[in-house]
N, C-alpha and C positions, 0 to 999 in steps of 0.2 A: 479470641486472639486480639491484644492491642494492633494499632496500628507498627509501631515498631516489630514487634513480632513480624508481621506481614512484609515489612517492609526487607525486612534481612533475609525474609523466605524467599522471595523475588532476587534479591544481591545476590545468593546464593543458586538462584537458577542461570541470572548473568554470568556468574562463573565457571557454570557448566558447559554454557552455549559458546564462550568464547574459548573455547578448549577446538572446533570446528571450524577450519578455516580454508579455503580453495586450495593457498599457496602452502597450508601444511598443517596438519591435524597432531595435535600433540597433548599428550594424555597427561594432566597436573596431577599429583597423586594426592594436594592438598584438596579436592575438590569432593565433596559430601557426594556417597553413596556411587560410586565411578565405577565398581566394582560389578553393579547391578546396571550398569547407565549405557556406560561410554561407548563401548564396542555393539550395542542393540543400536542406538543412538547413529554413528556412523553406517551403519549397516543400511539403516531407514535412511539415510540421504543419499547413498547409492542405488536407494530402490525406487525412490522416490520420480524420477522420470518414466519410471515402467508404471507407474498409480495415474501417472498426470504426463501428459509427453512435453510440457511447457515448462515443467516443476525439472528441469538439468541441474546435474550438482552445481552449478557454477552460482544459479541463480538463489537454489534453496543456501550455499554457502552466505553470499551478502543476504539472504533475511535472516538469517543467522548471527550474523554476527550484526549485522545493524542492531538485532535486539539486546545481544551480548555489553553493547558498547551501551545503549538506553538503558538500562538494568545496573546501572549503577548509588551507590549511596547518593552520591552529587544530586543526582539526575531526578530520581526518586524524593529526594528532599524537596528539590525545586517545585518540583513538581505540585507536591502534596503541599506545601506551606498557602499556599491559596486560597486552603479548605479547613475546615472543623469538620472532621470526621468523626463523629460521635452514632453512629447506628444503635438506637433500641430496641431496635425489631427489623431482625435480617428477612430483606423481601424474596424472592423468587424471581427472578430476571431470564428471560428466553432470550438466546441468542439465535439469531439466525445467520448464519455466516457468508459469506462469496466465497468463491475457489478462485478468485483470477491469479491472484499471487499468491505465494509458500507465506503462509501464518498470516494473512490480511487480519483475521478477526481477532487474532491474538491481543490487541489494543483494548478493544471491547472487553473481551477476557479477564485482561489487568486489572480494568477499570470496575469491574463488577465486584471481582474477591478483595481485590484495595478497599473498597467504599463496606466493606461487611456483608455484602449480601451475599446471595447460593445465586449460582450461574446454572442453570439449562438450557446445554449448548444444544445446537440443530449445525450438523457441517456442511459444506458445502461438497456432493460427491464428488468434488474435483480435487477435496484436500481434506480427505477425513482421515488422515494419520497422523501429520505431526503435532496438531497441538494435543490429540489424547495422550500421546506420548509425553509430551512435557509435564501434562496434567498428571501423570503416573509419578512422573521424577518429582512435583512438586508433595503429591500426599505423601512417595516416599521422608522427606525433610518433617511435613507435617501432617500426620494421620488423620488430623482435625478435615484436612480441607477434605477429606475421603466421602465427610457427608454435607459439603458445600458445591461439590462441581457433579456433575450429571450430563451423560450423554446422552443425546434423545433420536433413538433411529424412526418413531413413529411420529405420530399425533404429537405434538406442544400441549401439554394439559397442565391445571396448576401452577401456574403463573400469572404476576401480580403488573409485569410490566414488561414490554420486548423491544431491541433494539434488531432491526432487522436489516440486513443491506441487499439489494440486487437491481435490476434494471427499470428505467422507468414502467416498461408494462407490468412488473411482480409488484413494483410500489402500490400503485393502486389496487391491486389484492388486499398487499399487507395492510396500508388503509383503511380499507372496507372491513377485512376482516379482523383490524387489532381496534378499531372505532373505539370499544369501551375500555381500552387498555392504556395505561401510560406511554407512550412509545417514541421513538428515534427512528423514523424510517428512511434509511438513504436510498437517493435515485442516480443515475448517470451523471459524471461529470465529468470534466475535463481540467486539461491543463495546458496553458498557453503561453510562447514566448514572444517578447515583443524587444525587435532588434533597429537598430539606427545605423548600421552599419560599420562604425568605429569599432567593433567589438576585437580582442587581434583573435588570433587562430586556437591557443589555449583558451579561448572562453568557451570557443562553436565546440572545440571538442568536447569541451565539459558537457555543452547542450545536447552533445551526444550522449551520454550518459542518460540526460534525462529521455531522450527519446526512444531508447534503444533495452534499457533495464528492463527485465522483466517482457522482454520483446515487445513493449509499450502497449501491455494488456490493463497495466494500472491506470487509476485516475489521477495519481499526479505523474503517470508520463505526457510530457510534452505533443500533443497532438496537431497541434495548431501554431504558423508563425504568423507574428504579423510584422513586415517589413517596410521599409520609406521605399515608395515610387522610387524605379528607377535600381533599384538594389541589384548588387552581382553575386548570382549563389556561387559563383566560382570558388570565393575562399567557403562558404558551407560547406561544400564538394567536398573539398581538397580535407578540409579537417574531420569530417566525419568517416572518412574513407578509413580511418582509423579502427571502423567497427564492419568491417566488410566479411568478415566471419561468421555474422550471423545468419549469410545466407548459405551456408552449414549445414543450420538445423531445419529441419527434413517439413518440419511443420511451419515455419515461417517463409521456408521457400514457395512452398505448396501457397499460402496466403497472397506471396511475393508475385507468382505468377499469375494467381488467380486474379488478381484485385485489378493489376496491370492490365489485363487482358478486357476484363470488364470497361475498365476507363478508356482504352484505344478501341473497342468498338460501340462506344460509346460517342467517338470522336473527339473525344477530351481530350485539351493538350498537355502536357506533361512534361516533367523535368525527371531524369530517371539518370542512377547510377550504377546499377547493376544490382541493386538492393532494398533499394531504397526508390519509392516514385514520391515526388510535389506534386502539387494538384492547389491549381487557385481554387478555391472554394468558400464560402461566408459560414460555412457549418464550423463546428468545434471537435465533433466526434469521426476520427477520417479512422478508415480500417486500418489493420494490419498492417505494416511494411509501407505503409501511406504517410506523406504529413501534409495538412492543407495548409493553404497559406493564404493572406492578402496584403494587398499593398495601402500606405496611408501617407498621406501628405500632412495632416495636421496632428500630432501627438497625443494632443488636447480630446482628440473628435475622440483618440482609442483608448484614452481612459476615462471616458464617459460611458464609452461603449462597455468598456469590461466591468463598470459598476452598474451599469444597465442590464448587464446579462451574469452579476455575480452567481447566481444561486444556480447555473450552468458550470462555472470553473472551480475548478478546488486548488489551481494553485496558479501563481503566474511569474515567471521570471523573465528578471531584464541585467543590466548593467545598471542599477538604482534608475531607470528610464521609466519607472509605475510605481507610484507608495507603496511600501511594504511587498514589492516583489522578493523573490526569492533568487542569490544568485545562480550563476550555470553551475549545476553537477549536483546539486543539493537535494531535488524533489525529491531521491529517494532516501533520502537520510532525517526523515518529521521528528521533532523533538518528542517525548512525551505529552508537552504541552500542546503543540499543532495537533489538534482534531479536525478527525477528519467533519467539512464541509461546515466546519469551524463551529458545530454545537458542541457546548463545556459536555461533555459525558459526564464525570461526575459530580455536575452541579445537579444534574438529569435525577440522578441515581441518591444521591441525596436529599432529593424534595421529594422522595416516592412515598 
């Protein structure tokens, strides 16, 4: 298969996935193979919270369609124009996947049958249904990929190179145990906002977004603020209150209480909204329903700091207040191009 080929087989699965949408699902009849798809398709994202209780249609909708919207000719163009994608010899790549978010390793995915190689995926039991499923819709388009993509419920065997992601204690397995293998092993990270307090009340609420998506199980949800001495969370309050729903769901509540409870007999003090607790703290990774925070007087000291602790943060957003931060609302919206913890995957995948 050329790269174009490829590239249309993917436009064409963008077309499918944005046919799925929260506010209303609506079936394009111009859309290859809908017939065999569409109605399996939505079936699986209403089942999809009974698989994973964090994976709610609301959530698997925006990964959905964030992908729908990435999946396009523009995007895919941009994308690839980078690269000289010339493969002689298609390698064998092992994926290992996370479950924390609906299609996390989907990127990975892309990036493996883009560059010509055969993908042996490994999923994560927290989300072993949707991407086989897409994998289905895509050999449907092309029969070829039928003997490029491979699910692997056992052992990883026969593989020339693995891209593997999970917490820092599996890193050092992966490590030890991919030593003689090409590899991309990601560990924990985080993501950090850093505020000066001019922000108005549409930016915090944006910030909510980044905190709150995905019940802030991903590594570019917002976990961490860091705010000027002196700062009034009063307007944060008042604008994130907007997301007060989420203490709804039966498993963030349960977190919500737990995590609180831990900190107040702990005698930690704490800023609490019925949802949501702050928690001063210097760490980056704060649970559940938590966000830590600190205070700073020099600007300067906190963007040294954040290039001192970069290979800890996968994303950072300001009001332009940190080079190359990202604004509020955006973390969960990564270009094609944003990799994650910023290594090129297919410069990876190409020098195999």
């Amino acid at each position: 298969m050329t790269l174009e080929v490829k590239k249309n087989i993917f436009i064409e699965l963008g077309h499918f996935l944005n046919q799925f949408n929260s506010n209303e699902t609506v079936r394009n009849e111009n859309v290859l193979h809908n017939n065999m798809f569409f109605y399996e398709f939505n079936k699986l994202i209403k089942l999809s919270q009974s698989h994973n209780g964090w994976y709610t249609p609301e959530q698997v909708y925006f990964s959905i369609q964030s992908w729908a919207k990435a999946l396009t000719e523009e995007n895919l163009n941009q994308w690839l124009s980078a690269y000289t994608i010339d493969i002689v010899e298609s390698k064998n790549i092992a994926l290992i996947l996370a479950g924390n978010i609906p299609l996390v390793g989907f990127h990975d995915f892309l990036s493996v049958l883009i560059s010509g190689h055969n993908v042996l995926v490994k999923t994560s039991s927290n989300d072993q249904h949707l991407l086989p499923f897409l994998a289905k819709y895509l050999i449907s388009i092309e029969p070829k990929f039928a003997d490029k993509i491979t699910f692997v419920e056992g052992k990883l065997e026969n593989f020339d190179a693995v891209i593997a992601t999970g917490s820092n204690n599996t890193a050092r397995y992966f490590e030890y145990y991919f030593k003689d293998k090409p590899s991309i092993i990601r560990k924990n990270r985080n993501s950090v906002a850093v505020l000066n307090g001019n922000e108005s009340k549409e930016q915090i609420i944006a910030l909510g977004e980044d905190i709150f998506r995905y019940f802030g199980l991903g590594c570019r949800n917002v976990s961490k603020l860091f705010v000027p001495k002196g700062y009034s969370f009063e307007v944060f309050f008042e604008a994130i209150f907007e997301y007060q729903d989420v203490i709804h769901y039966e498993k963030y509540a349960n977190n919500y209480d737990y995590n609180k409870a831990v900190f107040l007999m702990s005698n930690f003090k704490l800023r609490d909204n019925g949802f949501l607790t702050l928690k001063e703290d210097k760490s980056y990774a704060s649970p559940i329903s938590s966000v830590f925070y600190e205070t700073y007087e020099n600007l300067n000291e906190i963007e040294q700091r954040l290039q001192t602790d970069k290979d800890q943060i996968q994303c950072i957003v300001s009001n332009a207040l940190i080079e190359n931060s990202i604004p509020f609302g955006e973390t969960q919206k990564p270009n094609l191009w944003d990799y994650a913890d910023n290594i090129d995957t297919i410069s990876f995948l190409l020098k195999i």
